[in-house]
Biotite code that builds the C-alpha atoms (Angstrom):
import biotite.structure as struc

atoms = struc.array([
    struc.Atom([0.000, 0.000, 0.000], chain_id="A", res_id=1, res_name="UNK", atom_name="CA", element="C"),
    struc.Atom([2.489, 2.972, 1.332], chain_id="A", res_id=2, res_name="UNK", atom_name="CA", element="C"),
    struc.Atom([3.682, 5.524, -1.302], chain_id="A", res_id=3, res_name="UNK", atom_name="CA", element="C"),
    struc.Atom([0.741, 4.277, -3.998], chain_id="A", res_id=4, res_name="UNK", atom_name="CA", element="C"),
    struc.Atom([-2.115, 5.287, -1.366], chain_id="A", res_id=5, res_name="UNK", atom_name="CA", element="C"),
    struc.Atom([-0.124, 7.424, 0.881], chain_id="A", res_id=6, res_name="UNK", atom_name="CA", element="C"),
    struc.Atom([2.102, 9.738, -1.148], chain_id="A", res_id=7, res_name="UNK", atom_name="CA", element="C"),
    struc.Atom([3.545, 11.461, 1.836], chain_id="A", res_id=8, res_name="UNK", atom_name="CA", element="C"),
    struc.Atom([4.439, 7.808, 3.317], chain_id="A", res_id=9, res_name="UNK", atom_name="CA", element="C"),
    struc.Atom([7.881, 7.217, 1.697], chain_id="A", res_id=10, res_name="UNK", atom_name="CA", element="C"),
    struc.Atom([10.583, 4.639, 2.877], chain_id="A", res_id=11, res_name="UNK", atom_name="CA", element="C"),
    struc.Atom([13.007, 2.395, 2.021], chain_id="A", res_id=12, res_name="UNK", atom_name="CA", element="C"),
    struc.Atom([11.795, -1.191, 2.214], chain_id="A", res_id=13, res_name="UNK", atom_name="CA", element="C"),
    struc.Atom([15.569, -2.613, 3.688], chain_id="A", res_id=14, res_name="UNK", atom_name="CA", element="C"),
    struc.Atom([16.106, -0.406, 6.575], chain_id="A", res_id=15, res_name="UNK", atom_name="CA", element="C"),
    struc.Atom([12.540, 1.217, 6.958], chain_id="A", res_id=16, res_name="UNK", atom_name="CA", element="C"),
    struc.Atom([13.671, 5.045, 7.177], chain_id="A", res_id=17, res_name="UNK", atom_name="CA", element="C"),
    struc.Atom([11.944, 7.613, 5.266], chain_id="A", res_id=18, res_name="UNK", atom_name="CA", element="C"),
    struc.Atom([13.591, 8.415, 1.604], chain_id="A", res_id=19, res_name="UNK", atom_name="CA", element="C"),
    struc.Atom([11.907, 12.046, 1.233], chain_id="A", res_id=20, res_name="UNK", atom_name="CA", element="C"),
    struc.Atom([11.940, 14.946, 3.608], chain_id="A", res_id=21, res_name="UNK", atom_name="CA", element="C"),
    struc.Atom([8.607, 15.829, 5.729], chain_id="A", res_id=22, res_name="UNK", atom_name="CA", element="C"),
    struc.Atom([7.890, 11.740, 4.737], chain_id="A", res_id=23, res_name="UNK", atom_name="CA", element="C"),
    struc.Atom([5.720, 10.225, 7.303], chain_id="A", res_id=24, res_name="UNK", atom_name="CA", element="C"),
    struc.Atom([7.124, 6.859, 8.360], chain_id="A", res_id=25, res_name="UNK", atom_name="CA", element="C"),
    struc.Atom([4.722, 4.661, 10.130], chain_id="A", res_id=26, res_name="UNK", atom_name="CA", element="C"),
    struc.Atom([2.895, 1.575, 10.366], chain_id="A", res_id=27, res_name="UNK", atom_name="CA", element="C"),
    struc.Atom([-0.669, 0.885, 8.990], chain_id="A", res_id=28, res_name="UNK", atom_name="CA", element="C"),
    struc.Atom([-1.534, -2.322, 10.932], chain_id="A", res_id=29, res_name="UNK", atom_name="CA", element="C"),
    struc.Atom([-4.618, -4.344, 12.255], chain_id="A", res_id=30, res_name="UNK", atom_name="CA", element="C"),
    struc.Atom([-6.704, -2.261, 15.757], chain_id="A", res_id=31, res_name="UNK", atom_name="CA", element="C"),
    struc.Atom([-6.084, -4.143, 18.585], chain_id="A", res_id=32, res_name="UNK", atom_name="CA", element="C"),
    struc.Atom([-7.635, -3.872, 22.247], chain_id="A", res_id=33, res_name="UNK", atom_name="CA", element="C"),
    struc.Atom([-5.122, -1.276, 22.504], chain_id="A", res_id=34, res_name="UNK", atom_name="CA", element="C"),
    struc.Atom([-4.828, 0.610, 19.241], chain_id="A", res_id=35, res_name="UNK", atom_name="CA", element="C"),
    struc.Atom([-8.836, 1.055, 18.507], chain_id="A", res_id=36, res_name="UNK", atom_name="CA", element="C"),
    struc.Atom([-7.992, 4.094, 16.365], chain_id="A", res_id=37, res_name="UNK", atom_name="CA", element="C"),
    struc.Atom([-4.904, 5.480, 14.885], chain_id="A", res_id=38, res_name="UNK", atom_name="CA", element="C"),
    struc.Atom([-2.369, 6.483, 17.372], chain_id="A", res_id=39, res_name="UNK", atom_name="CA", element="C"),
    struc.Atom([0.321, 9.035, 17.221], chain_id="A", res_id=40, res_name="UNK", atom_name="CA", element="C"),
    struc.Atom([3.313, 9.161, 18.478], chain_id="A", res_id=41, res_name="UNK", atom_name="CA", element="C"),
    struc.Atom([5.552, 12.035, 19.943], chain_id="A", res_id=42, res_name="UNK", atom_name="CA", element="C"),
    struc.Atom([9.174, 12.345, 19.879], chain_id="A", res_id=43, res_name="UNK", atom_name="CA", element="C"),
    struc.Atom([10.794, 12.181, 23.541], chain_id="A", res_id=44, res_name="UNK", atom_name="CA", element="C"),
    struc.Atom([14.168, 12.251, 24.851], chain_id="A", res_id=45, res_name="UNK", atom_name="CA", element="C"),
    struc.Atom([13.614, 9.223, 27.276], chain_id="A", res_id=46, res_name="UNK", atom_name="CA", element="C"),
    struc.Atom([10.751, 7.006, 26.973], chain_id="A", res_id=47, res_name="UNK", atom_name="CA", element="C"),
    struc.Atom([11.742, 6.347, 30.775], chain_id="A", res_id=48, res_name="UNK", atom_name="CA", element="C"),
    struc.Atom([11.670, 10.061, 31.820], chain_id="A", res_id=49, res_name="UNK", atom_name="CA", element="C"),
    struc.Atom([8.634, 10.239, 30.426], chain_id="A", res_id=50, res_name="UNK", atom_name="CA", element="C"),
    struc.Atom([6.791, 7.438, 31.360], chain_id="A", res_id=51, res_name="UNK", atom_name="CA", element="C"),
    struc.Atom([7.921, 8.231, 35.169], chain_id="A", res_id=52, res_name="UNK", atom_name="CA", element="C"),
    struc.Atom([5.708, 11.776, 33.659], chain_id="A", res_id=53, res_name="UNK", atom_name="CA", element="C"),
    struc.Atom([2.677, 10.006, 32.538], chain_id="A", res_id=54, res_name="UNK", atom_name="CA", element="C"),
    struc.Atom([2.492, 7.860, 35.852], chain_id="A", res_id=55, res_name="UNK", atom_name="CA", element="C"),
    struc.Atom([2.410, 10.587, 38.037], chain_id="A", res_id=56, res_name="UNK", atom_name="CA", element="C"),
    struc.Atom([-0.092, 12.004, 36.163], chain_id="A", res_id=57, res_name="UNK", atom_name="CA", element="C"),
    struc.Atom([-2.533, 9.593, 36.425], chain_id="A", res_id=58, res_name="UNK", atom_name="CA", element="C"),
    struc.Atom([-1.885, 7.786, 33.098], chain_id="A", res_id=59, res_name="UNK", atom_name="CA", element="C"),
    struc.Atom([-0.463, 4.372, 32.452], chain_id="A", res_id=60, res_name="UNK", atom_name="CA", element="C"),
    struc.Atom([2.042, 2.268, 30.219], chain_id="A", res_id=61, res_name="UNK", atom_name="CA", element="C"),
    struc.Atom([-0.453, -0.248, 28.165], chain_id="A", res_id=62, res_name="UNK", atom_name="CA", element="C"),
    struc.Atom([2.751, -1.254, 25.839], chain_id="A", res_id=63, res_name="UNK", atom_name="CA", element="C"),
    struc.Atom([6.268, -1.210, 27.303], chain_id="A", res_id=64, res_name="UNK", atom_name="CA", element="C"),
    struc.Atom([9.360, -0.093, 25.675], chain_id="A", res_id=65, res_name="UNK", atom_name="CA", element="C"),
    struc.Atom([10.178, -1.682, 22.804], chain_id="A", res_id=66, res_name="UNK", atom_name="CA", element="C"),
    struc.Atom([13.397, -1.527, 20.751], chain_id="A", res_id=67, res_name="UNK", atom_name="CA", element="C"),
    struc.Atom([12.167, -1.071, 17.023], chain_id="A", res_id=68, res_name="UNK", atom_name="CA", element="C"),
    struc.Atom([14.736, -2.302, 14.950], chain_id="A", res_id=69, res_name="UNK", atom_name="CA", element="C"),
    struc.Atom([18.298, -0.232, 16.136], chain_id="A", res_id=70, res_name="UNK", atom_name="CA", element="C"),
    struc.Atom([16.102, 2.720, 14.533], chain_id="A", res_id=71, res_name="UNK", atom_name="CA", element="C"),
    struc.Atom([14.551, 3.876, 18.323], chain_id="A", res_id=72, res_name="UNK", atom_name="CA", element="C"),
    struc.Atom([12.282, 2.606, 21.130], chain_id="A", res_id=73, res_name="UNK", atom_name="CA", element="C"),
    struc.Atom([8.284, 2.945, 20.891], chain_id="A", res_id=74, res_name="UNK", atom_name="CA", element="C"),
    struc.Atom([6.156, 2.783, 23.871], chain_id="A", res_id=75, res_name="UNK", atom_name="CA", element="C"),
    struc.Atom([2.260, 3.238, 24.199], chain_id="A", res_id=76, res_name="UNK", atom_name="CA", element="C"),
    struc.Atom([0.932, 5.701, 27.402], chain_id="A", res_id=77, res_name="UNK", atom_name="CA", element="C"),
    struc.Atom([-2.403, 6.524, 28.315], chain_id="A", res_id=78, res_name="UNK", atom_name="CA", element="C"),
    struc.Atom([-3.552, 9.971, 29.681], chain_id="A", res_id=79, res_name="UNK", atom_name="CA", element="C"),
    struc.Atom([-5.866, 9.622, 32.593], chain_id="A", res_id=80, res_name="UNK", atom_name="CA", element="C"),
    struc.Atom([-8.857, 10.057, 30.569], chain_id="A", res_id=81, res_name="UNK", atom_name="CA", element="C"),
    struc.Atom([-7.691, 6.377, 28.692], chain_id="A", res_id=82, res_name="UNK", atom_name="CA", element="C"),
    struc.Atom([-6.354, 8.102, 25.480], chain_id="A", res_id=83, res_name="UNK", atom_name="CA", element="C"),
    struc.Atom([-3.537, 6.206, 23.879], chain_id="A", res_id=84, res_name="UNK", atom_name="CA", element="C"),
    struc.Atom([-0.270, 8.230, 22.598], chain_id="A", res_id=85, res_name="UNK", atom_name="CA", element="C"),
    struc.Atom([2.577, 6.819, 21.298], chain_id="A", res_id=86, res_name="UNK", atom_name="CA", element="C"),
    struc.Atom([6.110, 7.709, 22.517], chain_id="A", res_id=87, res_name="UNK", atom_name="CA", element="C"),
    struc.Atom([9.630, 7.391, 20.571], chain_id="A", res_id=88, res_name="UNK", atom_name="CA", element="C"),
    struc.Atom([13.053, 7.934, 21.417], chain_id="A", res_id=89, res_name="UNK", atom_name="CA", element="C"),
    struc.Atom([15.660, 8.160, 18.933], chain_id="A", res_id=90, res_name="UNK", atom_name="CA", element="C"),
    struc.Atom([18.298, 5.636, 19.113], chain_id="A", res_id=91, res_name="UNK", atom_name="CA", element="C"),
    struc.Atom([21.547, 7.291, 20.220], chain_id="A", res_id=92, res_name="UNK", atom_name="CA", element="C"),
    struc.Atom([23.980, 7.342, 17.554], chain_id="A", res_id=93, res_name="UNK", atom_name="CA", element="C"),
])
């Protein structure tokens, strides 16, 4: 699907990175208990820093740190309200 469907969503089938500036690199998968809609992530320095944030705040982790290919870690939160954001953190080079 990608690029035919999604113009803006551009990458590079080996190593998964965008291959355009301002490309939106992504997953299109299956909803699952925890993904009912689309979710979208934010960049973060430290998943850990701010999922220490999120807790204290009432929300919780409903998918834990994961490493996502050497490219960076992805986490799912919730807010207290039980909306779902995504979190990344670059991998440090």
């Amino acid at each position: 699907m990608g690029g035919d469907v999604f113009p803006f969503y551009s990458h590079c089938e080996k190593t998964r990175m965008p291959l355009k500036p301002g490309a939106i690199n992504g997953g299109i998968m299956k909803r699952t208990e925890v993904a009912k809609a689309p979710i979208f992530a934010i960049n973060v320095s430290s998943i850990d820093d701010k999922v220490k944030e999120v807790e204290k705040a009432g929300g919780k982790v409903v998918m834990p740190k994961m490493d996502m290919m050497g490219m960076g870690f992805y986490a799912y939160v919730t807010d207290p309200s039980g909306n779902v954001v995504g979190l990344w953190e670059d991998a440090k080079k």
